[in-house]
ROLUMZA-789746 format. One record per residue (C-alpha): residue in one letter; x, y, z. Coordinates in steps of 0.05 Angstrom, whole numbers, padded with zeros to 5 digits, always signed. Layout:
# ROLUMZA-789746
AXYZ/...
This chain:
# ROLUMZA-789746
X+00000+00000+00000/X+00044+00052+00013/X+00084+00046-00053/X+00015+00051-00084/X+00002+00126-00039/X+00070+00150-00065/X+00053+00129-00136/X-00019+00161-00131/X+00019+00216-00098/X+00068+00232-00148/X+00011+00223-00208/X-00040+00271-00170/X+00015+00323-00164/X-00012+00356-00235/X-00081+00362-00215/X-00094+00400-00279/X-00075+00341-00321/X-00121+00302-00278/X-00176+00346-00282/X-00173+00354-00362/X-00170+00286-00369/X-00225+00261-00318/X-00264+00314-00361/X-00261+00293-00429/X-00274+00225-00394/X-00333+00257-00374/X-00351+00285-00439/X-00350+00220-00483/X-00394+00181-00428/X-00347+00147-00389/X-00377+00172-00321/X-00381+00105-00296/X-00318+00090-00308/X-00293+00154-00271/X-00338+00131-00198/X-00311+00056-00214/X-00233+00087-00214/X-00256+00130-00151/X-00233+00198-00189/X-00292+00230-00163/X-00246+00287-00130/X-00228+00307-00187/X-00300+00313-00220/X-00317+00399-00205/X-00366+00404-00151/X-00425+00442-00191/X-00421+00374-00242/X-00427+00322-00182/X-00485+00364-00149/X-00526+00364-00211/X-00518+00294-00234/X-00524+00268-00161/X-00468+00203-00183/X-00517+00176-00239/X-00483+00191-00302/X-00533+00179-00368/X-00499+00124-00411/X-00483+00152-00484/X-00512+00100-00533/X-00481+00132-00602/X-00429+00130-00618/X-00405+00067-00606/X-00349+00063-00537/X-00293+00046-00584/X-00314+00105-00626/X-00323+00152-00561/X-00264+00126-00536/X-00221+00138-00599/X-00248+00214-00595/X-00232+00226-00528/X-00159+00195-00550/X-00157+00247-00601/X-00173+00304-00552/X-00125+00292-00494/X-00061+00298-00544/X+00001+00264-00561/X+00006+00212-00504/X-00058+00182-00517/X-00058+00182-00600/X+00004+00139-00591/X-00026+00094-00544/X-00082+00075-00584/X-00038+00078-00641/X+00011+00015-00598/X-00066-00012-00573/X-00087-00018-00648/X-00027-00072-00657/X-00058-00120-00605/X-00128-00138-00620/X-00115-00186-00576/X-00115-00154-00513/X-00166-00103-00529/X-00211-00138-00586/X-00215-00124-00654/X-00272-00072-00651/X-00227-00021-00600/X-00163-00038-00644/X-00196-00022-00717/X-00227+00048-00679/X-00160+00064-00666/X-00126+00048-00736/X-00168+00110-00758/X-00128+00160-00709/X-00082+00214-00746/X-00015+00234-00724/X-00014+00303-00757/X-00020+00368-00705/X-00003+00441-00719/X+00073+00451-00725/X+00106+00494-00671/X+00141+00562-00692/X+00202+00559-00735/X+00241+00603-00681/X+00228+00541-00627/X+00258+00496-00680/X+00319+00543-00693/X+00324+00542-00621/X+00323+00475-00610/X+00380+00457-00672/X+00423+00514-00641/X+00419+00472-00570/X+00422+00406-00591/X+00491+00425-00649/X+00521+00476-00594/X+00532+00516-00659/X+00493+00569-00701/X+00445+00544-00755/X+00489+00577-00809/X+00546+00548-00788/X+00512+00476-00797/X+00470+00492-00855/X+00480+00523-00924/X+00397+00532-00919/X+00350+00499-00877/X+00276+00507-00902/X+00232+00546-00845/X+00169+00519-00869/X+00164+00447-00843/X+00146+00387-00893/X+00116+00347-00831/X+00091+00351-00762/X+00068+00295-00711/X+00058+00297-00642/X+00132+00289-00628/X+00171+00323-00674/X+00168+00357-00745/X+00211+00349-00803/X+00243+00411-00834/X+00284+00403-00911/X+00352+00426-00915/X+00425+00424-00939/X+00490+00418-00901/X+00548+00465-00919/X+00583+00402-00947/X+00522+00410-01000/X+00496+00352-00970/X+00414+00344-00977/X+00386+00321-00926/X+00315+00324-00865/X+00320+00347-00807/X+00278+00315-00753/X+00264+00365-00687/X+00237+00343-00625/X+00168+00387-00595/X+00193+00422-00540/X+00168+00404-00477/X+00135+00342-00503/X+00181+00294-00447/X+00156+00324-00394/X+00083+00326-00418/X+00084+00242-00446/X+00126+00231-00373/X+00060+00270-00340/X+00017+00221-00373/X+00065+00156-00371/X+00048+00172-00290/X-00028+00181-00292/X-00030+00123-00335/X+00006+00072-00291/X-00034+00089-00241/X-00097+00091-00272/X-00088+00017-00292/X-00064+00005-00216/X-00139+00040-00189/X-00165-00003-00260/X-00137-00072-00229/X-00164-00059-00158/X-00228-00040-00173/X-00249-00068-00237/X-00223-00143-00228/X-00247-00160-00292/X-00201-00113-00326/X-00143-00155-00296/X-00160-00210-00359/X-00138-00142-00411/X-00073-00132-00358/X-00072-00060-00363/X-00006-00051-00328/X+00024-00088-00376/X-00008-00042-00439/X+00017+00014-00397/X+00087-00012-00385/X+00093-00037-00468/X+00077+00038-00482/X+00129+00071-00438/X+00177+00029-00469/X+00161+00045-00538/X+00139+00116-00535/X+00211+00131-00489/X+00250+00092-00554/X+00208+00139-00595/X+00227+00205-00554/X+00301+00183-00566/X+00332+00198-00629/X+00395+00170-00619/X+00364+00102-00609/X+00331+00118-00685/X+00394+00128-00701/X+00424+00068-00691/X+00358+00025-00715/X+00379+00069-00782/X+00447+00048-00778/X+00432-00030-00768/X+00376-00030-00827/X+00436+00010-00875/X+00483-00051-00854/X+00435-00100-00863/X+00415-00074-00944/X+00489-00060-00964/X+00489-00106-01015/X+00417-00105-01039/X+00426-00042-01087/X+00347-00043-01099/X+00333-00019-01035/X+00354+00050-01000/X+00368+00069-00928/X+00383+00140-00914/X+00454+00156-00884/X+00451+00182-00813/X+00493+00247-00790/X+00520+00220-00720/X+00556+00293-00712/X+00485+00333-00714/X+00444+00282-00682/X+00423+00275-00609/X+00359+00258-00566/X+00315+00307-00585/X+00353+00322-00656/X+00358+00275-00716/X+00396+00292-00791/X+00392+00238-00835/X+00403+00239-00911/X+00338+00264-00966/X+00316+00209-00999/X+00283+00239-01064/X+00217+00202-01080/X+00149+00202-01078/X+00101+00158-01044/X+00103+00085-01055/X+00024+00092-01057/X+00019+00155-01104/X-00002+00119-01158/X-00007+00171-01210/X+00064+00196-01194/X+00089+00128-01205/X+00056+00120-01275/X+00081+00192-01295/X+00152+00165-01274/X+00145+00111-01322/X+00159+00067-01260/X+00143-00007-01266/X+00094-00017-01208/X+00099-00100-01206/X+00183-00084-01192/X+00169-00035-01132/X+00113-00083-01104/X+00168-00147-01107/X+00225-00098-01086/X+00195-00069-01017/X+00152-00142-01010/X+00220-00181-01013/X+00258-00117-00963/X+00204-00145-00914/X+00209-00217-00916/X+00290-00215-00913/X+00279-00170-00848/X+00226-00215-00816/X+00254-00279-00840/X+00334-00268-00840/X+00348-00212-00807/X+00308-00215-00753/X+00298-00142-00748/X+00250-00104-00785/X+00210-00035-00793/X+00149-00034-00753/X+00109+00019-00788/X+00108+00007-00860/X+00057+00051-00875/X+00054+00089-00942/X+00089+00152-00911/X+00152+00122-00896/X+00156+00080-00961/X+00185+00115-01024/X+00197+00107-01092/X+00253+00130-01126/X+00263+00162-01199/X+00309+00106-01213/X+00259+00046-01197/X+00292+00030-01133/X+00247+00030-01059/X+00272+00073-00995/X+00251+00081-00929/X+00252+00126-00875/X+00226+00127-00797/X+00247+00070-00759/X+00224+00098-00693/X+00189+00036-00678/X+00230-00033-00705/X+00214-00109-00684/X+00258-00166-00669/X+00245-00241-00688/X+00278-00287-00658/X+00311-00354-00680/X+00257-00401-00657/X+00203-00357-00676/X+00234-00342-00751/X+00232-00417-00763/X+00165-00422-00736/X+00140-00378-00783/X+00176-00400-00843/X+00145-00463-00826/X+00075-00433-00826/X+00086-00399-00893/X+00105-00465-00927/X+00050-00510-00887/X-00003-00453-00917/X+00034-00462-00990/X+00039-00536-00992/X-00035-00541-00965/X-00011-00580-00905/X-00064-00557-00857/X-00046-00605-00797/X+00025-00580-00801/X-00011-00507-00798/X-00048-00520-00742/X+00014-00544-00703/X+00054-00489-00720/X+00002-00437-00693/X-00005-00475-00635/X+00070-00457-00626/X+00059-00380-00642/X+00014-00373-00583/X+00019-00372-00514/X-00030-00417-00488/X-00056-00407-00420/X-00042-00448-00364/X-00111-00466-00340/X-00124-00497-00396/X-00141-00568-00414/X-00099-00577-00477/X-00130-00632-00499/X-00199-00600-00510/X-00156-00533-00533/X-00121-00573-00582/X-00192-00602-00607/X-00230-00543-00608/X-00180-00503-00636/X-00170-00551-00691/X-00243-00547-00713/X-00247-00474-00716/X-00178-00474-00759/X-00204-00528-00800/X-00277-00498-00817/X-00246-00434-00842/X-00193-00466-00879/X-00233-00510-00918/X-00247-00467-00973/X-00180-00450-00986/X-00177-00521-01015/X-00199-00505-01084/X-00169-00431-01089/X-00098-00409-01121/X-00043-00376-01090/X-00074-00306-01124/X-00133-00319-01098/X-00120-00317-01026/X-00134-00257-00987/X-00084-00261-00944/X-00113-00193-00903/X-00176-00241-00889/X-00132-00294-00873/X-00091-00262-00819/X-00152-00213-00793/X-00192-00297-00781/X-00125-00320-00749/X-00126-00269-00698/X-00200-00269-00683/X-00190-00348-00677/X-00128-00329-00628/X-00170-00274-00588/X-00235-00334-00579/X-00183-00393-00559/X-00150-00333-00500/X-00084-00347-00540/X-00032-00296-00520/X+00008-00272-00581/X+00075-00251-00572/X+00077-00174-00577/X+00131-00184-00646/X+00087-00229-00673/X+00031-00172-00665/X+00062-00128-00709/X+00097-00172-00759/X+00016-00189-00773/X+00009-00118-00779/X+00070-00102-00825/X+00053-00158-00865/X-00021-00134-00878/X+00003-00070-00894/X+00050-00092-00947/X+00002-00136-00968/X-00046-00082-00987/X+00016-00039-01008/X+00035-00101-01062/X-00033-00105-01087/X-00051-00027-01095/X+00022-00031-01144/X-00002-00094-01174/X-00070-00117-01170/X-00040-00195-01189/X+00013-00194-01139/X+00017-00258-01106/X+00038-00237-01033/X+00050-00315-01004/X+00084-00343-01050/X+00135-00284-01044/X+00154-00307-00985/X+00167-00379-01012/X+00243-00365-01026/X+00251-00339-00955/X+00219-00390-00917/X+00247-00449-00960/X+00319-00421-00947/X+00307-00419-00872/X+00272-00483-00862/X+00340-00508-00906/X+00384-00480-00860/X+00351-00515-00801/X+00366-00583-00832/X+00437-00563-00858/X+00492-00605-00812/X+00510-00546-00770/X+00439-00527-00744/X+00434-00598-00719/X+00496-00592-00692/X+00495-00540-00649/X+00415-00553-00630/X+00453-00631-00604/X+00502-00590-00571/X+00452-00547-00544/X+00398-00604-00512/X+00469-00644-00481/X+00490-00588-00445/X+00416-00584-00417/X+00408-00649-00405/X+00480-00653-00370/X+00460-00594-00323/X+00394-00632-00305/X+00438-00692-00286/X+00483-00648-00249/X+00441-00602-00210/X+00387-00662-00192/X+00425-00695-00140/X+00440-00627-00102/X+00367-00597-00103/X+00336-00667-00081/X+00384-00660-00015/X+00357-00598-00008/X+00288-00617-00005/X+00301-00676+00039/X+00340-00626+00080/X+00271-00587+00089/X+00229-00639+00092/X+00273-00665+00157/X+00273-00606+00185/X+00195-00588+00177/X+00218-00521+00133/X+00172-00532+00076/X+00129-00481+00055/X+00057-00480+00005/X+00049-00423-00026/X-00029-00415-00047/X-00062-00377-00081/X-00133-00358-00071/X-00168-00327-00131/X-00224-00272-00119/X-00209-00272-00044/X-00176-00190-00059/X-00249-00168-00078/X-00276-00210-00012/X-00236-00166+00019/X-00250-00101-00005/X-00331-00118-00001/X-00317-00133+00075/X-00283-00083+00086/X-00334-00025+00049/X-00388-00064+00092/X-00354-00061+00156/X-00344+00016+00148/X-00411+00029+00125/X-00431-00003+00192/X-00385+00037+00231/X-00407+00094+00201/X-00477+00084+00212/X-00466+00073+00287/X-00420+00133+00294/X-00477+00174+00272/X-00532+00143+00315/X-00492+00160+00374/X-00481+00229+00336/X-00560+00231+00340/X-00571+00203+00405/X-00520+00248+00435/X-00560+00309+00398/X-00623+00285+00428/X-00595+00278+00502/X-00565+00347+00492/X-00635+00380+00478/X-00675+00347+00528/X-00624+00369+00582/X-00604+00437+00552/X-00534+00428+00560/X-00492+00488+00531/X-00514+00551+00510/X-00587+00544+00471/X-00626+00595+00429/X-00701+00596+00428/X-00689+00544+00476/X-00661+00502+00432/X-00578+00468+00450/X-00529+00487+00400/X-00494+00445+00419/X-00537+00390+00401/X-00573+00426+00336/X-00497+00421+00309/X-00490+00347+00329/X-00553+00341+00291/X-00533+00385+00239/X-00464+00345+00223/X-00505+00273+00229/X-00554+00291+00180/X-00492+00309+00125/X-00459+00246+00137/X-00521+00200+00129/X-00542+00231+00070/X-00468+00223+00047/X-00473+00154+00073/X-00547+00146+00031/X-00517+00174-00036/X-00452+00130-00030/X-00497+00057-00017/X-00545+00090-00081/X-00488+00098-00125/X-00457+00026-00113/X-00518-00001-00139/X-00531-00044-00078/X-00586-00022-00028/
C-alpha cells in the first residue's frame, strides 16, 4: 500500500492534467468509469451536485468510437497509445483496435524560431554554421517532432527531424497518470485484470521513451543501412552521428514520392509490379533473416525513387524475431503453401501462448475445428486468390476466442505484413503476396536441416540435459534437508479472495459509520432534552450542530450505498 500512496501521490501532483483528463472522460460518457476508478475528486463540484453520481450512458457513438475521440482530444500521449493498442487486438478486441487504426498523427507545427532554437541547443553551434539553408516551413509535423528540408554546408541534402519542445515532460505527465490509472483499474475493476492494463501501460512507456530518443533511431537506421548494403534495390538514408542527439535527428533526403501515389508512379514511367516485389522481398529478408525489421510500413515512410529503386525512412518503432520464432514462421508460410493444414495448425499452436488453466486436450480439439472450418475453402483456391488480409484478420479473431496470447513481435509482424500486403496489391493488383515469401521460408527451413543447425541444437539439448543430471542430486538433498527439518512451505493462491476483501471491508465501514452517527443523534437528542450548553429559542447548540453534522454524513452515507448499486 504505501508504494501505491506514493505512486498516486506523485501522479495527482498535476491536478490540472487530472482534471482535463477526468473531463473529457466525462464528456464521451465514461462517467461510470470515472466513480468505478474512484476519481470523483477530481470531477468539479457544480457537475457532481447536478448529476447526483448517476451519469446517463451515451448509446451513439459506439465506446470504441467515443473512446477513440476522447484519445484524439487529450493529445500526443494518448494518439500513440491507441496507435501501440491498435497492434494488439488481442488484448483489447478487434472492434477497439480497428477504432484506433483511424487516429491521425498530424497536429499544428510549432514556430520555426522554437525549431531554430532547438537545432542551435542540440549542435552547440549556429544554424548557419551547420547549414548552407534549412527550409523554415516544415514538410511534416506529428505529435513528437516535425521534419524541416535542408542542406548541409558540405552541400549535402538532407531532413531534419526536431523534437516538440516540452513534449518529455508532458508524455512523462501522462506515462504517471497512466500507470496508475491501470493500478486504481486492477483494484477495482477485477475483470479488467484478464486485458492486464499494467502491462499495456508498461509496453507503451517502453516504446513511446524509444520513440522520444533519437539516438536510439539512429542506430535502428544504422543497423537497417548494414543489413541492405548489398541489396542495391533498396535505400536506407545515411545518418549524421555529428548533428544528431535525443531530441535532434539529420539523416540523408531520400528523393521520392510515395510508394502509394499511384499517379506519380505512372508519370515516372515506373514499373509498379518491380516496386511491389522490391519493398515485399525488403520485408520478408527483415522478418525472416534478419530478424529485425521496420514496424510501421505505412505508405508515408515508403518511397519510390526516380530510378525504380524502394527507400525508407522512420524506424522509430522496429521489431525483433527471434531464431525459434523465424523458423516457426517459415514453417507456417510453407504449411499454408503446400496445403498442409495439420502441419498449420501445429505451427500456430506454437505461435501462441497458451494459458495455463487450460485443458490442452480439448484446446487442441476445439482449436483444430475452428482452424479447420475456415480453412476449408481455401482447398480449391490459387495462391492469387488468397486474401491473405482475411486470412490473418480470421487468425487473430480465432487467437483472441481460444485466449491465445500472441507474442507482442508477432503482433506487429501481422500488422506489417497486412500492410504490405495491401501496399503489393494497390502496385499490382495480381501480386501474389504468399508465394513471395516462398524463397525466404524455403531457405530458412533449409538451414535448419543443414549439418550445423543440428549440430549446435545436439550441442545445445546435451549441455541441458547434462545440467539436469548435475544439479538433480543437489536440489533433491535440499528438499530432503527441508522436509527433515519441517521447513517446507505452500504457497497458495486464492483467486477472488482480494475483492472479498474489499466488499468486507466497504461493509464493515458502512456499519461503523452508521453507528457513529446514531450515537451522533442520540447524543443530539440527550443534549436537547437536558439543555446542556448555551441554547437559542431554547433550543442546544450544541446538540442542533450534532444534529446538523449527522444529517450530512447520512445523507453522504445514503448517496454513496445508491451509487454502488446495492441497497
Amino acid at each position: 500500500m504505501p508504494f501505491n500512496f506514493l505512486t498516486l501521490r506523485r501522479t495527482y501532483k498535476n491536478v490540472n492534467r487530472v482534471r482535463q483528463i477526468v473531463n473529457v472522460l466525462l464528456k464521451y460518457g465514461f462517467g461510470k468509469l470515472v466513480d468505478q476508478l474512484h476519481l470523483n475528486r477530481f470531477v468539479p463540484f457544480r457537475k457532481r451536485i447536478r448529476t447526483f453520481g448517476q451519469w446517463p450512458p451515451l448509446k451513439s457513438p459506439t465506446v470504441p468510437e467515443r473512446l477513440r475521440m476522447a484519445f484524439t482530444e487529450l493529445g500526443p500521449s494518448f494518439i500513440k497509445l491507441a496507435q501501440i493498442l491498435s497492434t494488439r487486438p488481442d488484448l483489447i478486441t478487434k472492434p477497439f483496435a480497428d477504432e484506433f487504426k483511424k487516429l491521425q498523427d498530424q497536429v499544428p507545427p510549432f514556430s520555426t524560431e522554437e525549431a531554430v532554437r532547438i537545432i542551435e541547443e542540440e549542435t552547440g553551434r549556429p544554424v548557419r554554421q551547420v547549414f548552407l539553408r534549412l527550409d523554415l516551413e516544415p514538410v511534416a509535423a506529428a505529435s513528437i517532432a516535425q521534419v524541416h528540408h535542408g542542406t548541409l554546408t558540405d552541400g549535402s541534402e538532407v531532413v531534419v527531424k526536431v523534437q516538440r519542445p516540452g513534449i518529455r515532460e508532458q508524455i512523462e505527465t501522462d506515462i504517471n497518470i497512466l500507470a496508475a490509472v491501470a493500478h486504481l483499474m486492477e483494484r477495482y475493476i477485477p475483470e479488467s485484470v484478464f486485458y492486464n492494463p499494467s502491462g499495456i501501460v508498461d509496453e507503451f512507456t517502453r516504446t513511446v521513451r524509444k520513440e522520444l530518443d533519437f539516438t536510439e533511431e539512429a542506430r535502428n537506421c544504422i543497423r537497417f543501412r548494414k543489413n541492405f548494403e548489398k541489396v542495391h534495390d533498396v535505400v536506407i538514408p545515411k545518418v549524421y552521428g555529428e548533428f544528431t542527439t535525443e531530441s535532434l535527428l539529420v539523416m540523408e533526403r531520400i528523393e521520392g514520392i510515395r510508394i502509394d501515389d499511384i499517379d506519380g508512379i505512372s508519370r515516372l514511367g515506373l514499373d509498379r509490379k518491380s516496386l511491389a516485389r522490391i519493398g515485399v522481398d525488403a520485408y520478408f529478408k527483415q522478418v525472416l533473416e534478419d530478424g529485425f525489421f521496420h514496424a510501421d510500413p505505412h505508405a508515408g515512410n515508403i518511397f519510390a525513387l526516380k530510378d525504380g529503386r524502394v527507400g525508407f525512412m522512420d524506424f522509430g518503432i522496429v521489431g525483433r524475431v527471434s531464431p525459434e520464432l523465424r523458423e516457426t514462421m517459415a514453417n507456417t508460410f510453407l504449411a499454408l503453401i503446400h496445403k498442409d493444414f495439420d502441419k498449420l495448425i501445429e505451427q500456430y499452436l506454437e505461435l501462441g501462448l497458451v494459458p495455463e488453466d487450460v485443458d490442452l486436450d480439448v484446446f487442441r480439439k476445439e482449436f483444430k475445428y475452428d482452424l479447420a472450418d475456415f480453412l476449408e475453402p481455401l482447398y480449391g483456391l490459387t495462391l492469387k486468390e488468397l486474401n491473405f488480409a482475411e486470412y490473418m484478420d480470421t487468425i487473430t479473431r480465432l487467437a483472441i476466442k481460444h485466449k491465445l496470447k500472441m507474442p507482442a513481435d508477432l503482433i506487429l509482424v501481422n500488422k506489417a505484413m497486412l500492410i504490405l500486403e495491401s501496399l503489393g496489391r494497390e502496385l499490382d493488383p495480381n501480386f501474389d503476396f504468399i508465394a513471395a515469401a516462398e524463397p525466404y521460408a524455403s531457405r530458412l527451413v533449409r538451414e535448419r536441416l543443414s549439418p550445423s543447425k543440428i549440430y549446435e541444437k545436439t550441442r545445445k539439448n546435451f549441455m541441458e540435459v547434462s545440467d539436469f543430471f548435475i544439479l538433480f542430486p543437489k536440489q533433491m538433498k535440499q528438499i530432503v534437508r527441508k522436509v527433515l527439518k519441517d521447513d517446507i512451505h505452500v504457497k497458495m493462491t486464492h483467486i477472488g479472495l482480494d475483492k472479498f476483501i474489499r466488499d468486507m471491508d466497504r461493509s464493515s465501514n458502512r456499519i461503523s459509520f452508521s453507528m457513529i452517527i446514531g450515537a451522533m443523534l442520540l447524543s443530539s437528542a440527550i443534549m436537547h432534552a437536558t439543555g446542556v450548553g448555551p441554547t437559542f429559542h431554547g433550543i442546544s447548540i450544541l446538540g442542533l450542530t450534532a444534529f446538523g453534522f449527522a444529517f450530512f454524513l447520512g445523507i453522504w452515507l445514503i448517496i454513496s450505498i445508491i451509487r454502488s448499486g446495492r441497497l
